[in-house]
C-alpha positions in Angstrom: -42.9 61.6 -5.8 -41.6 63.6 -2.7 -43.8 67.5 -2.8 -40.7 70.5 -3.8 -40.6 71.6 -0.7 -41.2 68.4 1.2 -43.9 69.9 3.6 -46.1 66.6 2.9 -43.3 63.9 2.9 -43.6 62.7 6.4 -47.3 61.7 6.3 -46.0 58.5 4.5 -44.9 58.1 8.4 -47.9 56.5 9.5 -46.8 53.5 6.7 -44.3 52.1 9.7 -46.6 52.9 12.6 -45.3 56.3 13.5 -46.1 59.6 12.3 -44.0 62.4 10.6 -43.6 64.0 13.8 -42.0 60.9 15.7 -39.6 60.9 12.8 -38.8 64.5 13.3 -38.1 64.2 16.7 -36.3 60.9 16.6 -33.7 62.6 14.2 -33.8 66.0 16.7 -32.6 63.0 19.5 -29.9 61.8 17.2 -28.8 64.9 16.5 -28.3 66.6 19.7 -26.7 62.9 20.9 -24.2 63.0 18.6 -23.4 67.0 19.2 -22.5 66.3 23.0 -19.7 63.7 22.0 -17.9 65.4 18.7 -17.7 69.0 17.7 -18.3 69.4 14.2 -17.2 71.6 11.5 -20.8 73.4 11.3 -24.6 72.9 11.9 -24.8 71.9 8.2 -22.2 69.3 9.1 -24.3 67.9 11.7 -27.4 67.7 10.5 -25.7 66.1 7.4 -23.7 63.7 9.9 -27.4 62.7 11.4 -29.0 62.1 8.2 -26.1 59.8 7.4 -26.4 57.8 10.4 -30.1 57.2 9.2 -29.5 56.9 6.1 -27.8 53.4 6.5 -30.7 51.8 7.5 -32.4 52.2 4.4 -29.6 51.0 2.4 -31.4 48.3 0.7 -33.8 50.9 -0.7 -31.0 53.2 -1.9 -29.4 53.5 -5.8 -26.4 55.7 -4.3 -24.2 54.7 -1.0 -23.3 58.2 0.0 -19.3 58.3 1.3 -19.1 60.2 4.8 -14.9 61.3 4.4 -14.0 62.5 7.9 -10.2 64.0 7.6 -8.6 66.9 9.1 -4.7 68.5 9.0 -3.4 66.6 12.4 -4.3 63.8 14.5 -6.5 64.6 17.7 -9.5 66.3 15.5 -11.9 64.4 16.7 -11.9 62.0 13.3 -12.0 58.3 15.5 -14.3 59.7 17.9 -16.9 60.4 15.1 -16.3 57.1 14.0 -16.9 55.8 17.3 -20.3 57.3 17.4 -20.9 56.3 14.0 -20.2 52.6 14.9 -23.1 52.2 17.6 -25.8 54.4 15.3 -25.6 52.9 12.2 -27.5 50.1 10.7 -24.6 46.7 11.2 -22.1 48.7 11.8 -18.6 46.5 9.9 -14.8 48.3 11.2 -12.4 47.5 8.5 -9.0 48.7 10.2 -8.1 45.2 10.4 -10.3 43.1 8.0 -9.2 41.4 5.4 -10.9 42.6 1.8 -11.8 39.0 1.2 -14.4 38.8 4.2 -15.7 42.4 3.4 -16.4 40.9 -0.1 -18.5 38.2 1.0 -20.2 40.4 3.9 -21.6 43.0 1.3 -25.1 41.6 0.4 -28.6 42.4 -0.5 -28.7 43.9 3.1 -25.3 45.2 3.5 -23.1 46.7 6.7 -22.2 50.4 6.9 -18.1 50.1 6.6 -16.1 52.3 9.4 -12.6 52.6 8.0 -10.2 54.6 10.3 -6.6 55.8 9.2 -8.2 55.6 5.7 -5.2 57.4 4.5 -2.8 54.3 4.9 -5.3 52.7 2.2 -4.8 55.3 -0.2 -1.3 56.4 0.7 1.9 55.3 -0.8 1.9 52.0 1.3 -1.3 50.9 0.3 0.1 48.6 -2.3 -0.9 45.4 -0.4 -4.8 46.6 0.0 -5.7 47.6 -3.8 -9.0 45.0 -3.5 -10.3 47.6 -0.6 -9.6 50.5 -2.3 -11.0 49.2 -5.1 -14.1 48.3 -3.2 -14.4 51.6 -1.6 -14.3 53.3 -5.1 -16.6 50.9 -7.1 -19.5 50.8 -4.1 -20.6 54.1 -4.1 -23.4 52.9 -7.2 -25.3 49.7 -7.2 -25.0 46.9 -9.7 -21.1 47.9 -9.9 -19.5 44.1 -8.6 -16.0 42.8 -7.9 -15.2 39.8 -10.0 -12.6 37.2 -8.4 -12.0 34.0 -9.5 -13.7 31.9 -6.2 -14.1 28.4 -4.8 -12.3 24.9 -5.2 -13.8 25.2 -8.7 -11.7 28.3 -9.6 -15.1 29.7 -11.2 -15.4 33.6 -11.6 -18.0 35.0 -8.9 -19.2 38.5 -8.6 -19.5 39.8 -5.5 -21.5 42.9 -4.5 -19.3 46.5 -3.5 -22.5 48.5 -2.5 -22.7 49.3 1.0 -22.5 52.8 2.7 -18.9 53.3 3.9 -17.1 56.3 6.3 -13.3 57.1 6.5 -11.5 58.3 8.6 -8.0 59.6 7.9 -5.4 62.5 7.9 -5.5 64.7 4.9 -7.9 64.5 1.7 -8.7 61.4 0.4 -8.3 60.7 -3.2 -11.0 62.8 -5.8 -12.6 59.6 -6.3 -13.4 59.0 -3.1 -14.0 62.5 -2.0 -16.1 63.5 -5.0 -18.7 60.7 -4.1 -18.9 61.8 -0.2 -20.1 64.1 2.3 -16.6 65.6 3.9 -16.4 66.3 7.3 -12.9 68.6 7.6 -13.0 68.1 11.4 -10.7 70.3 13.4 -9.0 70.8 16.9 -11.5 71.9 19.3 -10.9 75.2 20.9 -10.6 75.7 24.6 -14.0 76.9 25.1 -15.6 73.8 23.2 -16.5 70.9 25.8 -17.6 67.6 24.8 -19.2 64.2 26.4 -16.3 62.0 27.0 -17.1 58.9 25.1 -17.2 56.1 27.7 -18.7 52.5 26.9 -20.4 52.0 30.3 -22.6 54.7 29.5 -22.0 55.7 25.5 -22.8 52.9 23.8 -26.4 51.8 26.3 -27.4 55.5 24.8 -26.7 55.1 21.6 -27.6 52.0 20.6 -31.0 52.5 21.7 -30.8 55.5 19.3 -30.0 53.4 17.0 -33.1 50.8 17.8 -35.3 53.6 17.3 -33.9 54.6 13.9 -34.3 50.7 13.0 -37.8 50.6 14.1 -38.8 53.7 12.5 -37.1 53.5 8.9 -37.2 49.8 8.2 -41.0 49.6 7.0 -40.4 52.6 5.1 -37.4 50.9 2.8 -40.4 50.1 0.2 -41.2 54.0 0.4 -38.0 55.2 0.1 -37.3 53.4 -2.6 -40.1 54.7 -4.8 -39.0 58.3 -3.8 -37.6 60.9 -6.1 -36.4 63.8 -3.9 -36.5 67.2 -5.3 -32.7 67.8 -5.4 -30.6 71.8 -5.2 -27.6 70.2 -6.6 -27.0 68.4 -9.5 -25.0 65.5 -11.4 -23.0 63.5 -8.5 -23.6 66.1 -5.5 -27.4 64.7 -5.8 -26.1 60.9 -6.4 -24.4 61.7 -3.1 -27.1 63.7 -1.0 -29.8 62.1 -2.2 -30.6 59.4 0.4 -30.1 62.1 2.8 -32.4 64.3 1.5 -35.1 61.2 1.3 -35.2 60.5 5.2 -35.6 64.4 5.7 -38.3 64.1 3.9 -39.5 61.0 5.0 -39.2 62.7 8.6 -40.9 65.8 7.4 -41.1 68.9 9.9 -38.0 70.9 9.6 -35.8 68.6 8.2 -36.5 68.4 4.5 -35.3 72.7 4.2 -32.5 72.1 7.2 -31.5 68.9 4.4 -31.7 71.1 1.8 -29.5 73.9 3.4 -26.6 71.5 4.3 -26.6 69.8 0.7 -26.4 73.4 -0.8 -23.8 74.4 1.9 -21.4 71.6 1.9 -20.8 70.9 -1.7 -20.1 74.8 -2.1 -17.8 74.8 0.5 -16.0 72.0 -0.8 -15.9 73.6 -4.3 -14.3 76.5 -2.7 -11.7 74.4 -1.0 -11.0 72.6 -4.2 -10.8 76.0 -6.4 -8.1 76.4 -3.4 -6.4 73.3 -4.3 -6.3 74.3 -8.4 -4.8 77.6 -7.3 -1.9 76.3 -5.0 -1.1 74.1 -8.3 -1.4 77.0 -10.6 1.1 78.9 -8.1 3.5 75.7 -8.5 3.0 75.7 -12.6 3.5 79.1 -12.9 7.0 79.4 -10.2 8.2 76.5 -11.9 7.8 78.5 -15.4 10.1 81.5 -13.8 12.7 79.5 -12.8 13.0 78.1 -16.1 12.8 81.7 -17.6 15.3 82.4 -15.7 17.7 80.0 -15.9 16.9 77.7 -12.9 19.2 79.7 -10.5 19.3 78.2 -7.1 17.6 80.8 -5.2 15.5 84.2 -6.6 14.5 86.7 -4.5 11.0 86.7 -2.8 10.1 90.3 -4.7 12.0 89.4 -7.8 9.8 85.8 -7.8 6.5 87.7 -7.4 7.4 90.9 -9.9 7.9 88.0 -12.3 4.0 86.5 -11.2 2.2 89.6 -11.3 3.7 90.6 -15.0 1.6 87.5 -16.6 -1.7 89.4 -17.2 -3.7 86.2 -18.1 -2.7 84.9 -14.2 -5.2 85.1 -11.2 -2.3 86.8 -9.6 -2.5 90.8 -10.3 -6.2 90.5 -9.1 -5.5 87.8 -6.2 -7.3 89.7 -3.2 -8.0 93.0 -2.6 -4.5 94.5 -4.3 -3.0 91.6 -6.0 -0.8 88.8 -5.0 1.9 90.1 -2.2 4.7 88.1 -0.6 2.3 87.5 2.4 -0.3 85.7 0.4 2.8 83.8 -1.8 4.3 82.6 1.9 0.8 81.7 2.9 0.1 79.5 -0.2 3.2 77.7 -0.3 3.2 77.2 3.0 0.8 73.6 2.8 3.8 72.3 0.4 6.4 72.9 3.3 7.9 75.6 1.2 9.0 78.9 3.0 11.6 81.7 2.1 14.6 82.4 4.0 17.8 84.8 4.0 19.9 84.5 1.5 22.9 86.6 0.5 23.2 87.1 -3.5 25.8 89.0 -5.5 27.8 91.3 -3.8 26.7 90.1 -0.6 23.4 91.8 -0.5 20.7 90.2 1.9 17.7 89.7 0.9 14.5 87.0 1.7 14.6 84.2 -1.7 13.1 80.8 -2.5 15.6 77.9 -3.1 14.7 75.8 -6.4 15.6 72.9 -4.1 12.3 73.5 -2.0 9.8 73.4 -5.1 11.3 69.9 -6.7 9.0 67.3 -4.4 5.8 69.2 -4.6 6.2 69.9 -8.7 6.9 66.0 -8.9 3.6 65.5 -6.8 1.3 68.4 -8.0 2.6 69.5 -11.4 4.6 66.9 -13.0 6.3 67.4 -16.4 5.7 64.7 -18.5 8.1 65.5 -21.4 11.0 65.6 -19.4 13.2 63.7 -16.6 13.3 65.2 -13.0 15.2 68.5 -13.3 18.7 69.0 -10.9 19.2 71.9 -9.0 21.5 74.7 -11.2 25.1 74.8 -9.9 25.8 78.3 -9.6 29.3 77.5 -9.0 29.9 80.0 -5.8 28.7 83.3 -7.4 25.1 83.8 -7.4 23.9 83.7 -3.5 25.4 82.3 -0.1 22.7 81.5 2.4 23.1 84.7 5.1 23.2 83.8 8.3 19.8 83.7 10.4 18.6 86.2 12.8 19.9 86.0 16.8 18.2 83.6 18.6 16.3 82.0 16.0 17.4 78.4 14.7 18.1 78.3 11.2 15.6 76.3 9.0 16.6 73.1 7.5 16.4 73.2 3.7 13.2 70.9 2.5 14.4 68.6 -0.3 17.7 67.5 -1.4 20.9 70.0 -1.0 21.5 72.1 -3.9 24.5 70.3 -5.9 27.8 71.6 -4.8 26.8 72.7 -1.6 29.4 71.0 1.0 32.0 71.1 -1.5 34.9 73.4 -1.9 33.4 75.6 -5.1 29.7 75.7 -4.0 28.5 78.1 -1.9 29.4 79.4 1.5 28.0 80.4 4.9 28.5 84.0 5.2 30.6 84.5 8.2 
């Protein structure tokens, strides 16, 4: 068993040849290495990021093969260049942009590869129809003893093979919950003008870090036995410690600082993820509840930004009348919608008052994606039959903003609405 506080967990050290100390300051090494190529959300991130890379070569010891989900908003975060370092540090490193699921099968063993998987989003996307067998290989590998039967072989016979191996993917946006739930996100961003890097350059890169790697080989293959006997005192519970575990055990296996800096980051990260999904359950619970007023109200085309969140704040069982500091105001209701491509604009209503609205037409995509309804067909936009708003005209000098979704019905045609002049 690994001491609470893991102050005694590196003398096993001396089972490989080292001590705890040479542990300690191997992972320091790796640490700082990987720092100088990729700027990383925070030091929790990295010192999670290091642990990982260690992690992998104890794989065989492991019950859990901890996901490492790198995404961010754009391209140019920094999410390939993480997998670059990732591919010469790990234990047999496997890139599966281009690999066919059937030779990923049978590479997966008793002593598997760490999979890289960059543009991870085209697995999981709408596209992805062709690569189900990877996906389903990413989401079943995560435990051990969880195979993939196919039927194999001139003799047809069924054949299980092995999912478990360690896996990191890369890709824009969040990855399904399955995936994302059994992993240590990364949400890498832009760097900032001040933050300079180690451009990544194969001549001199991958010498450095493969000897990294070499080291981490050296040190933590005798120690599989150990590790696998370990029970880690865990701060998190339920999957988070399925998921953090194996990092937490070659903290401790390193001993020094690393078993509380381990600690920190496994506290850290799951909480900030938890915040980011209580986010996520709010932007839907905005949708929901928008979707409800429109319907109250008739499903006019357009209703007016102030009229929209009067309607919001008057449902006292709703986050809404206590959402910050004053309640929900049209600067937080632009700033939430605003991930759903979903802004208001100028409109002119009745009596050709001006005022800043929300077309229905905007919300129909992200309620089919986010919020569907499944007692009833997609909804059409209300024809208001020329009376209830024309879209105003936009400011000087500004472009006007193209409507998001289809046109509300009627709109080009001679009784729908028109352009103020």
């Amino acid at each position: 068993m690994v001491p609470d506080d893991g102050s005694r967990a590196g003398d096993r050290g001396s089972a490989g040849g080292g001590t705890a100390e040479d542990g300690a300051v191997l992972l320091d090494e790796v640490r700082a290495t990987i720092g100088r190529y990729v700027v990383l959300p925070s030091e929790e991130a990295l010192t999670a990021v290091t642990l990982w890379v260690a992690a992998s070569h104890i794989q065989p010891a492991l019950q859990h093969a901890p996901r490492l989900a790198v995404v961010g908003p754009t391209k140019g975060c920094g999410k390939s260049r993480v997998l670059d370092v990732l591919h010469e540090t790990v234990h047999q490193p496997m890139m599966t942009v281009n690999t066919s699921p059937a030779v990923v099968f049978r590479v997966i063993g008793k002593n598997p590869p760490t999979l890289l998987v960059d543009e991870a989003d085209t697995i999981f996307g709408p596209k992805a129809g062709e690569k189900e067998d990877l996906r389903g290989l990413l989401n079943a590998g995560h435990q051990r003893n969880r195979p993939a039967w196919r039927i194999s072989g001139p003799e047809h016979k069924p054949t299980a093979f092995p999912t478990f191996a360690m896996a990191a993917l890369a890709g824009i946006g969040d990855l399904p919950d399955t995936i994302m739930d059994r992993a240590v996100v990364l949400r890498m961003q832009k760097r900032k003008p001040g933050e300079r890097i180690t451009p990544f350059r194969s001549r001199y890169s991958v010498p450095e870090l493969n000897a990294l790697r070499e080291r981490l080989t050296a040190w933590l293959t005798p120690l599989r036995g150990t590790a696998a006997g370990l029970v880690p005192a865990m701060p998190v519970e339920d999957r988070a410690a399925d998921t953090w575990e194996p990092l937490v055990i070659v903290a401790d296996l390193a001993g020094g600082h690393w078993p509380a800096s381990a600690r920190v980051a496994c506290l850290a990260m799951p909480r900030h993820e938890a915040v980011q999904d209580e986010q996520t359950t709010l932007k839907t619970r905005l949708l929901r509840d928008i979707r409800r007023v429109f319907e109250q109200e008739g499903n006019k085309e357009a209703l007016r930004s102030q009229d929209l969140l009067a309607a919001l704040l008057t449902d006292a069982e709703s986050p809404w009348p206590d959402y910050g500091s004053k309640g929900l105001n049209v600067y937080h209701l632009s700033a939430l919608l605003r991930d759903f491509g979903i802004r208001p604009a100028n409109y002119r209503f009745e009596q050709g008052r001006q005022a800043k609205a929300y077309a229905r037409n905007q919300f129909l995509d992200a309620w089919a994606r986010y919020c569907p309804d499944p007692t009833t067909a997609p909804a059409q936009p209300a024809h208001a039959g020329g009376h209830e708003f024309m879209p105003a005209r936009p400011a000087p000098g500004k472009p006007p903003t193209p409507p998001a979704g289809p046109l509300p019905i009627g709109l080009s045609g001679a009784t729908g609405p028109k352009h103020a002049r």
